[in-house]
Biopython code that builds the backbone (N, CA, C, O; Angstrom):
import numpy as np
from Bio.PDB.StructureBuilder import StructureBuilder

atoms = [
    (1, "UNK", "N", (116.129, 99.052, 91.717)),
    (1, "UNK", "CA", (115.002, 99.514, 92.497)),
    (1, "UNK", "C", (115.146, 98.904, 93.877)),
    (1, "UNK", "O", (115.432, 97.753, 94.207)),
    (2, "UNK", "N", (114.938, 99.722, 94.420)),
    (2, "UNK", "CA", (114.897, 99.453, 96.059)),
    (2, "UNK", "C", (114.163, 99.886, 96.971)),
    (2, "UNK", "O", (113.948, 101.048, 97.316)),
    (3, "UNK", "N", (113.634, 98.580, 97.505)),
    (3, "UNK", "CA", (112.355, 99.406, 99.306)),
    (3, "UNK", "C", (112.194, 99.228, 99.899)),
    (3, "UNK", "O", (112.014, 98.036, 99.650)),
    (4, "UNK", "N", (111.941, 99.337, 101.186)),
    (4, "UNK", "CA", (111.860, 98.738, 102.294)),
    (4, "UNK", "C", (110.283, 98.464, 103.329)),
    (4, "UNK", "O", (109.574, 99.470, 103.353)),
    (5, "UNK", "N", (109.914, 97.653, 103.863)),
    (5, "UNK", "CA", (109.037, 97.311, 104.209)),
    (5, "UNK", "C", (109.400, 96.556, 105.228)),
    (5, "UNK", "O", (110.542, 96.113, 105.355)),
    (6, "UNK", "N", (108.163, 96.289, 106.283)),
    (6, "UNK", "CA", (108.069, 95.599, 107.496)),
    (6, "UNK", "C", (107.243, 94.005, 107.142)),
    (6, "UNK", "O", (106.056, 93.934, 106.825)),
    (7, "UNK", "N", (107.719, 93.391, 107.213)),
    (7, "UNK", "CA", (107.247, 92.049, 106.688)),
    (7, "UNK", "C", (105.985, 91.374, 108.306)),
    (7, "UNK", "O", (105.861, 91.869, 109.426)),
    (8, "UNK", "N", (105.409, 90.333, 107.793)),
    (8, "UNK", "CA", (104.640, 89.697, 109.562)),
    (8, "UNK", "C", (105.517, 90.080, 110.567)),
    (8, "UNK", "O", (105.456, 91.167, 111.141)),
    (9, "UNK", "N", (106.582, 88.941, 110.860)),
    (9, "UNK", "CA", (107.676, 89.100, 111.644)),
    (9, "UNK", "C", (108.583, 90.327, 112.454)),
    (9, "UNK", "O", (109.512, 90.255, 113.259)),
    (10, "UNK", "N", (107.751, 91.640, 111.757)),
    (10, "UNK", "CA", (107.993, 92.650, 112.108)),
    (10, "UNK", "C", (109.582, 93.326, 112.002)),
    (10, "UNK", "O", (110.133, 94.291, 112.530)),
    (11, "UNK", "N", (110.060, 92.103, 110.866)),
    (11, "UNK", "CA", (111.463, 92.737, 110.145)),
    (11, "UNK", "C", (111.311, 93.314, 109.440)),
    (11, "UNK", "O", (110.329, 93.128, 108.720)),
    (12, "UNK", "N", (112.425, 94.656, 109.150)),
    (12, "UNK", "CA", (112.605, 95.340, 108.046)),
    (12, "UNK", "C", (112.910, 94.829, 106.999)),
    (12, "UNK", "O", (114.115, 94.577, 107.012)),
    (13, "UNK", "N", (112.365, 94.498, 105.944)),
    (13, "UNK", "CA", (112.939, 93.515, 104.912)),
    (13, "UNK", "C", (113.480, 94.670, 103.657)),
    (13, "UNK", "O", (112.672, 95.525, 103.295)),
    (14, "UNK", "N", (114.720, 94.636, 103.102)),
    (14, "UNK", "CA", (114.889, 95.294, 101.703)),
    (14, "UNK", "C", (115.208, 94.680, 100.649)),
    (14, "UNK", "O", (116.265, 94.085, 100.437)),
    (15, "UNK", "N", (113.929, 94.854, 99.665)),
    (15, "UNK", "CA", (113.841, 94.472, 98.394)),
    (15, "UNK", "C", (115.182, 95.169, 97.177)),
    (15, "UNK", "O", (115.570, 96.337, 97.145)),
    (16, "UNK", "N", (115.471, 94.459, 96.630)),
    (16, "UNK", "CA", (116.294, 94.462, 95.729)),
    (16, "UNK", "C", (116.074, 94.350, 93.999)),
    (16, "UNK", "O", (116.354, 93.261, 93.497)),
    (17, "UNK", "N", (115.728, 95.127, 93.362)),
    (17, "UNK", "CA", (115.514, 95.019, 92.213)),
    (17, "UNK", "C", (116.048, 95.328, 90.685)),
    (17, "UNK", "O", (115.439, 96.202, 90.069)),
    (18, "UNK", "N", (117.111, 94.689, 90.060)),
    (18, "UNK", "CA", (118.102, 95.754, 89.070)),
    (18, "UNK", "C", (117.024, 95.280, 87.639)),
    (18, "UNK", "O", (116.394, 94.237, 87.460)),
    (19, "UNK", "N", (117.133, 96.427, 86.841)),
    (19, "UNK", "CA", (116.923, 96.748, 85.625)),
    (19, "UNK", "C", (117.837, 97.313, 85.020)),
    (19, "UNK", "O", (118.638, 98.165, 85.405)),
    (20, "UNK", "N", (117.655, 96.641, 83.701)),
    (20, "UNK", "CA", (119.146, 96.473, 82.602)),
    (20, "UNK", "C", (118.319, 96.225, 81.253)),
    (20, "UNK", "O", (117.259, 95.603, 81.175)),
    (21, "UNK", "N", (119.142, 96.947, 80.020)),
    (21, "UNK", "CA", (118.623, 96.740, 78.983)),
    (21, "UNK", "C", (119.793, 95.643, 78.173)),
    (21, "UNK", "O", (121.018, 95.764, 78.211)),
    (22, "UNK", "N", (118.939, 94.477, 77.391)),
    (22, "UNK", "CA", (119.952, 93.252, 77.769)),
    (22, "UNK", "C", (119.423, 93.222, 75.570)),
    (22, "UNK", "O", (118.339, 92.781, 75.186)),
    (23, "UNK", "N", (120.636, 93.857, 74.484)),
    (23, "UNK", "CA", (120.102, 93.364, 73.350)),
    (23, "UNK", "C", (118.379, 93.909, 72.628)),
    (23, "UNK", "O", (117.548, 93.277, 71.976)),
    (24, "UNK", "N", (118.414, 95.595, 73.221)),
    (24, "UNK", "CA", (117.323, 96.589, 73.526)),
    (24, "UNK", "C", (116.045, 96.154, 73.617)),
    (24, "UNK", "O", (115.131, 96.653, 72.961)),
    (25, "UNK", "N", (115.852, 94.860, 74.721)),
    (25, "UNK", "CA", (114.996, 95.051, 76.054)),
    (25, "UNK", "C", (115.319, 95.104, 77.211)),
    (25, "UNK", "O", (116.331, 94.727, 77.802)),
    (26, "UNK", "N", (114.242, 95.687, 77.588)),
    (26, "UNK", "CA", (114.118, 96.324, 79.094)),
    (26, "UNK", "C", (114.372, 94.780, 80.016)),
    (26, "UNK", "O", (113.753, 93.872, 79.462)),
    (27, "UNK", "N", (114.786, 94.524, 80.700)),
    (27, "UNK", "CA", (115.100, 93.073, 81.491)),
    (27, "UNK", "C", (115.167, 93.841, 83.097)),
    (27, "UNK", "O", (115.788, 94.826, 83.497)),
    (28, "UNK", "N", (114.400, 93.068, 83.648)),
    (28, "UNK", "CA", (113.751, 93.167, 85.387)),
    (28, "UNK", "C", (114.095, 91.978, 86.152)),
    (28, "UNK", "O", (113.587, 90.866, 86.007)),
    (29, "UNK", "N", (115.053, 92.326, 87.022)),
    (29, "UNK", "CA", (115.726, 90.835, 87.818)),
    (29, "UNK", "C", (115.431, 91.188, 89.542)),
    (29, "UNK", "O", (116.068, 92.036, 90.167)),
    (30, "UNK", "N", (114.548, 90.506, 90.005)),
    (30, "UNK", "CA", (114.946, 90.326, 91.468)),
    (30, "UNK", "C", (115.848, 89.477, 92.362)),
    (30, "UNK", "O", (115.890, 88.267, 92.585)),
    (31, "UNK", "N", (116.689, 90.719, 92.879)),
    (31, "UNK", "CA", (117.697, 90.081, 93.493)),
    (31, "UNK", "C", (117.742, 89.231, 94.890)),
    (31, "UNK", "O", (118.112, 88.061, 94.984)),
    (32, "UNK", "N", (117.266, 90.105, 96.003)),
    (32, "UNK", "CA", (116.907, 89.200, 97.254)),
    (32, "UNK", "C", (116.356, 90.506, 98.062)),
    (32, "UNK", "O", (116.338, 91.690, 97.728)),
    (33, "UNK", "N", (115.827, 89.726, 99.478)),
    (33, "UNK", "CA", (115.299, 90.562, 100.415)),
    (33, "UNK", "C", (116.590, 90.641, 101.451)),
    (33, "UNK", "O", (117.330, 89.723, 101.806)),
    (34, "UNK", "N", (116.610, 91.806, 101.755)),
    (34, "UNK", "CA", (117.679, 91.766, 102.655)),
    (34, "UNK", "C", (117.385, 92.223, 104.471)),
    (34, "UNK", "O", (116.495, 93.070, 104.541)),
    (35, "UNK", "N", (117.661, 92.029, 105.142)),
    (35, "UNK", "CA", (117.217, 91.919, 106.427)),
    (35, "UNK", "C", (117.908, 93.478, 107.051)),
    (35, "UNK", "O", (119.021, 93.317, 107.551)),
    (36, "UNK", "N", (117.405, 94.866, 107.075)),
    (36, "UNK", "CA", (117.852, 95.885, 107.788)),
    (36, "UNK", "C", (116.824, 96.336, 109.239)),
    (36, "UNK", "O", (116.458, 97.483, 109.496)),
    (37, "UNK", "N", (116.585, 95.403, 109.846)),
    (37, "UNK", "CA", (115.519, 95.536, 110.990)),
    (37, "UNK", "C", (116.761, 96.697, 112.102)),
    (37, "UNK", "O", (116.516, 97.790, 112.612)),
    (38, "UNK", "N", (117.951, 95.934, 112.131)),
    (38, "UNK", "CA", (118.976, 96.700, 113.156)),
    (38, "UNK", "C", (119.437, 97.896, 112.852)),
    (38, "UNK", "O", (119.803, 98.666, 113.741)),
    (39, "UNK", "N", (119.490, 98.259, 111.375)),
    (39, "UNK", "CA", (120.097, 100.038, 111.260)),
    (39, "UNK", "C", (119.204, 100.179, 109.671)),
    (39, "UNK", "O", (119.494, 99.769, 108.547)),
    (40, "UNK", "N", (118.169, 100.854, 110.131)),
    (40, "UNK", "CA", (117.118, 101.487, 108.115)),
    (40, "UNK", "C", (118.203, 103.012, 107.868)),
    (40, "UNK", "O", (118.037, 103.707, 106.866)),
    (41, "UNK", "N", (119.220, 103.342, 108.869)),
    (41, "UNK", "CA", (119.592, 104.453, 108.743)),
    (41, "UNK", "C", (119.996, 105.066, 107.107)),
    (41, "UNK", "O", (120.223, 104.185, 106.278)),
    (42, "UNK", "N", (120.058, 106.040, 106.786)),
    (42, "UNK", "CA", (120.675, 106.475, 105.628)),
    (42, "UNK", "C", (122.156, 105.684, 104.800)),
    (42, "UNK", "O", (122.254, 105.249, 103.653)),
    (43, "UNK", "N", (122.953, 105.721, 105.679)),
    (43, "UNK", "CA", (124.293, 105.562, 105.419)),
    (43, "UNK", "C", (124.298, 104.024, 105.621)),
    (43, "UNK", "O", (125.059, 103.381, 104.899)),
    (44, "UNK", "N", (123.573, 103.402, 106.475)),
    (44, "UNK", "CA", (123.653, 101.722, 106.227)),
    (44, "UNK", "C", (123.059, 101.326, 105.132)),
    (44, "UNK", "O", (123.609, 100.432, 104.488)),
    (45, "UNK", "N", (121.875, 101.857, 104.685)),
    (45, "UNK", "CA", (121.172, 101.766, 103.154)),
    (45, "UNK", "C", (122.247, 101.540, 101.904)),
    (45, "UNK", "O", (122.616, 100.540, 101.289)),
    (46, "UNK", "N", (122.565, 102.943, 101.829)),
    (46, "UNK", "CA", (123.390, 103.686, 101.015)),
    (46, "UNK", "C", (124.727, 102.228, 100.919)),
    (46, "UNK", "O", (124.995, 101.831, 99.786)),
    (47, "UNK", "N", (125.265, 101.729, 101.819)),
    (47, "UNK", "CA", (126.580, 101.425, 101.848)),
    (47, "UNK", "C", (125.912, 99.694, 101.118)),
    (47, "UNK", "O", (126.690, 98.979, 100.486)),
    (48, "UNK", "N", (124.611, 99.320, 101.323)),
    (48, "UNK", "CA", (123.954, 98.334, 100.883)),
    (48, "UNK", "C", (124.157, 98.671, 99.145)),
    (48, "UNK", "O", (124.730, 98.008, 98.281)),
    (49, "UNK", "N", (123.441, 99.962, 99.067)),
    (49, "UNK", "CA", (123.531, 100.496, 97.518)),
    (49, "UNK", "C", (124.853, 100.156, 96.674)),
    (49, "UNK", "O", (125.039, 99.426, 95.701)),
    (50, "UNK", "N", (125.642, 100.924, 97.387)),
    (50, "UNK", "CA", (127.068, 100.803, 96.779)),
    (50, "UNK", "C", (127.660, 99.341, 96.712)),
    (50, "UNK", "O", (128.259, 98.972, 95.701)),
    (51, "UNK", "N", (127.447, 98.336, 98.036)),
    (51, "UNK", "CA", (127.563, 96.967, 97.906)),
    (51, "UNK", "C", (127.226, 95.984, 96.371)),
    (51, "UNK", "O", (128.020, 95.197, 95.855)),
    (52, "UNK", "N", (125.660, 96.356, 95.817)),
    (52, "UNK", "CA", (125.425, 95.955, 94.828)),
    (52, "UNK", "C", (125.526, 96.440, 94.020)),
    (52, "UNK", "O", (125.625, 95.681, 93.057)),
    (53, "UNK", "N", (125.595, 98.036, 93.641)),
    (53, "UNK", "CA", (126.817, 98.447, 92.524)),
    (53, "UNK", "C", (128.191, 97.339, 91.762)),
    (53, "UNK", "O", (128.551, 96.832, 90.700)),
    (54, "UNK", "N", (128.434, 97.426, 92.745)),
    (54, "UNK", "CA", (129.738, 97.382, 92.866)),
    (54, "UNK", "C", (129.860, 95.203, 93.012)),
    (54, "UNK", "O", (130.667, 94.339, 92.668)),
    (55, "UNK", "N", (129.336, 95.222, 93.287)),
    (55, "UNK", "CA", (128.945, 93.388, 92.882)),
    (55, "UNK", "C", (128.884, 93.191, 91.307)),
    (55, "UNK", "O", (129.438, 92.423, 90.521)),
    (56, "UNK", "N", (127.990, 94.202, 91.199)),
    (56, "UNK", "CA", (127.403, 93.913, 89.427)),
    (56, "UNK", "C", (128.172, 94.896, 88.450)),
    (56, "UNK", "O", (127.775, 94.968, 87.287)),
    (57, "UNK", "N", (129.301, 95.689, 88.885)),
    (57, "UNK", "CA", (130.141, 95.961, 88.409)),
    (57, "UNK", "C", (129.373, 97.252, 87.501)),
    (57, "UNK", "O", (129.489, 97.107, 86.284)),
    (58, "UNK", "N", (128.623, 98.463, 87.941)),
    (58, "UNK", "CA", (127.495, 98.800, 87.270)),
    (58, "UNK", "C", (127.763, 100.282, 88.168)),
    (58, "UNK", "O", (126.789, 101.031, 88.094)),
    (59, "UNK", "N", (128.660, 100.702, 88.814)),
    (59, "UNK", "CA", (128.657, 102.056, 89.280)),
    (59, "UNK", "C", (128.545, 103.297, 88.617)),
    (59, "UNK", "O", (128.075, 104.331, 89.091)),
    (60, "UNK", "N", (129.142, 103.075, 87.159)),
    (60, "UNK", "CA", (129.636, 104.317, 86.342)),
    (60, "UNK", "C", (128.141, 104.195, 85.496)),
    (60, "UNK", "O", (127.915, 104.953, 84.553)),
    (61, "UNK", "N", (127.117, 103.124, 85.952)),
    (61, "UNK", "CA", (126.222, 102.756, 84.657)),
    (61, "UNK", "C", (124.647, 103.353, 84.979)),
    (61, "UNK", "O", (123.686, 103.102, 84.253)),
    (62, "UNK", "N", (124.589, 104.098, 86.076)),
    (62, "UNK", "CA", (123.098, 103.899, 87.084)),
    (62, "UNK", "C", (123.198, 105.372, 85.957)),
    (62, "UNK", "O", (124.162, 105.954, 85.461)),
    (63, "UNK", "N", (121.921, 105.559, 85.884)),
    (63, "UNK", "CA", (121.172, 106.629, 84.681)),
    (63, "UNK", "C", (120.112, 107.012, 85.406)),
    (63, "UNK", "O", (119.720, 107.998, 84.782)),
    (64, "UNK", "N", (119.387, 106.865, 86.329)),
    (64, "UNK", "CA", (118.557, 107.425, 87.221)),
    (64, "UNK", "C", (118.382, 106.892, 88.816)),
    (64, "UNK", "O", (118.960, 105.942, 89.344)),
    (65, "UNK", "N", (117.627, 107.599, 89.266)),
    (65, "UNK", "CA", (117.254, 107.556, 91.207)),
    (65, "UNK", "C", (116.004, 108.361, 91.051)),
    (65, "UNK", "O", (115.711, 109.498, 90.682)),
    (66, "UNK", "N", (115.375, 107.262, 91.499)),
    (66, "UNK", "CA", (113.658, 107.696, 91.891)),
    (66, "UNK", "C", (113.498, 107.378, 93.439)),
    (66, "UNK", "O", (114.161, 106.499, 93.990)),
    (67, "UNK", "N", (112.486, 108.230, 94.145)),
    (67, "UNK", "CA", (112.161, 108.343, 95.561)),
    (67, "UNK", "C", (110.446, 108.359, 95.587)),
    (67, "UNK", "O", (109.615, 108.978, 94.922)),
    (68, "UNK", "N", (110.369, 107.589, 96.443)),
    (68, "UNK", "CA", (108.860, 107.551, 96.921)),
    (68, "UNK", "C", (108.665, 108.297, 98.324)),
    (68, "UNK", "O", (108.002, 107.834, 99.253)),
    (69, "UNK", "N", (109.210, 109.286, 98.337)),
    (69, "UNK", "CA", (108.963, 110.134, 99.681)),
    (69, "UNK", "C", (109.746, 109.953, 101.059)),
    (69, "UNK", "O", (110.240, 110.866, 101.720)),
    (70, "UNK", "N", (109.762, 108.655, 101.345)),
    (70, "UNK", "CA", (110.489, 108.302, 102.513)),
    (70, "UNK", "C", (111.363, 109.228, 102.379)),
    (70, "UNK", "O", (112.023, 109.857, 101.552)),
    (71, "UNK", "N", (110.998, 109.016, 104.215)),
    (71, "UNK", "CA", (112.384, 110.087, 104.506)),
    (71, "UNK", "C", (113.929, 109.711, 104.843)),
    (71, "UNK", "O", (114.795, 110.551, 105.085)),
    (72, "UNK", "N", (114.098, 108.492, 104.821)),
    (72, "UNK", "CA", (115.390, 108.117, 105.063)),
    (72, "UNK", "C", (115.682, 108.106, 103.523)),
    (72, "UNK", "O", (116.871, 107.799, 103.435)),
    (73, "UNK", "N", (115.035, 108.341, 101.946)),
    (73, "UNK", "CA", (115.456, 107.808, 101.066)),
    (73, "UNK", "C", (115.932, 109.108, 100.345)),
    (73, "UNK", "O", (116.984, 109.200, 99.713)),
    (74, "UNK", "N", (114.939, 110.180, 100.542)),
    (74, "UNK", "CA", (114.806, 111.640, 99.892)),
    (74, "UNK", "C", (115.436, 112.938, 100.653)),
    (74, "UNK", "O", (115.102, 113.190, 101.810)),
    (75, "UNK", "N", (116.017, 113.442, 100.206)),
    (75, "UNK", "CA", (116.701, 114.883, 100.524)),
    (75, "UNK", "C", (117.569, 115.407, 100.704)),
    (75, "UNK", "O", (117.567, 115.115, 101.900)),
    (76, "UNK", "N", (118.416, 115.985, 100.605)),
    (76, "UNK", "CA", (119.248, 117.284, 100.376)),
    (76, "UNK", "C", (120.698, 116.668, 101.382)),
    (76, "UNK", "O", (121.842, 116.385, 101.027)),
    (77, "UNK", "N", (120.311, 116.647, 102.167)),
    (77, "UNK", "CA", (120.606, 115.995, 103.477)),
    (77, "UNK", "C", (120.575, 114.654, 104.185)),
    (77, "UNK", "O", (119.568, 113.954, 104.084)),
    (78, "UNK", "N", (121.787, 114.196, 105.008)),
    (78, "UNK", "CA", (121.905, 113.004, 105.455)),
    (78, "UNK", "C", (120.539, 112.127, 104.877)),
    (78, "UNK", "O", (119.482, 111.836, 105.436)),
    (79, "UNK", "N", (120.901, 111.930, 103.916)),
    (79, "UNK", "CA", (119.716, 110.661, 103.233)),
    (79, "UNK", "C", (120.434, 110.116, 102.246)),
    (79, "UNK", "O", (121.502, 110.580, 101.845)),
    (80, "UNK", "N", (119.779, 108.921, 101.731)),
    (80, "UNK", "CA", (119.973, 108.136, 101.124)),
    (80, "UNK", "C", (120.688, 108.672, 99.462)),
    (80, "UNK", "O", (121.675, 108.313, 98.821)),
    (81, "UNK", "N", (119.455, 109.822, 99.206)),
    (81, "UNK", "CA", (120.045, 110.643, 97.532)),
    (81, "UNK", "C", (121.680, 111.219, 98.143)),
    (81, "UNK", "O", (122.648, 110.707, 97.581)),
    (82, "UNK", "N", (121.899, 112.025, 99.013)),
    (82, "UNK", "CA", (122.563, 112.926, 98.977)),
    (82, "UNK", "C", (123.869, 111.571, 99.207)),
    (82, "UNK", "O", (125.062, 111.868, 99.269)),
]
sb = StructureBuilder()
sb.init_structure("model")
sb.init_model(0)
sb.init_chain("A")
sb.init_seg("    ")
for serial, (resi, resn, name, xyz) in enumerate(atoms, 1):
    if name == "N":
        sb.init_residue(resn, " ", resi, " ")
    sb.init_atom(name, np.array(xyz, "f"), 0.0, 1.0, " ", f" {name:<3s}", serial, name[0])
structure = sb.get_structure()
């Protein structure tokens, strides 16, 4: 799970959140906030995405993508899904 928000400081902060079923429970780990104040763009997101994929060795393993509307996160097009 992942989102982004403007913290006091008026940084973009992105939350990091993996869920994993660990011995059939559901297990919820927060990972860190990450600092995208300089590029929220699509493709800097995205390359964040694939970063922690690919840390946790979990690319071939993702089973869903949910969107809360944002528009850098949702659509067809230069975004985050596509």
């Amino acid at each position: 799970m992942l989102d982004e928000t403007t913290d006091v400081a008026k940084l973009s902060q992105f939350s990091t959140v993996i869920r994993y079923v660990k011995e059939g429970e559901i297990q919820e780990r927060f990972l860190d906030f990450t600092d995208v104040s300089n590029n929220r763009s699509a493709v800097a997101l995205s390359e964040h995405v694939f970063k922690i994929l690919s840390d946790f060795q979990c690319e071939d393993k993702v089973v869903a993508q949910g969107y809360d509307g944002a528009a850098t996160f949702c659509g067809r097009l230069n975004t985050l899904q596509a």
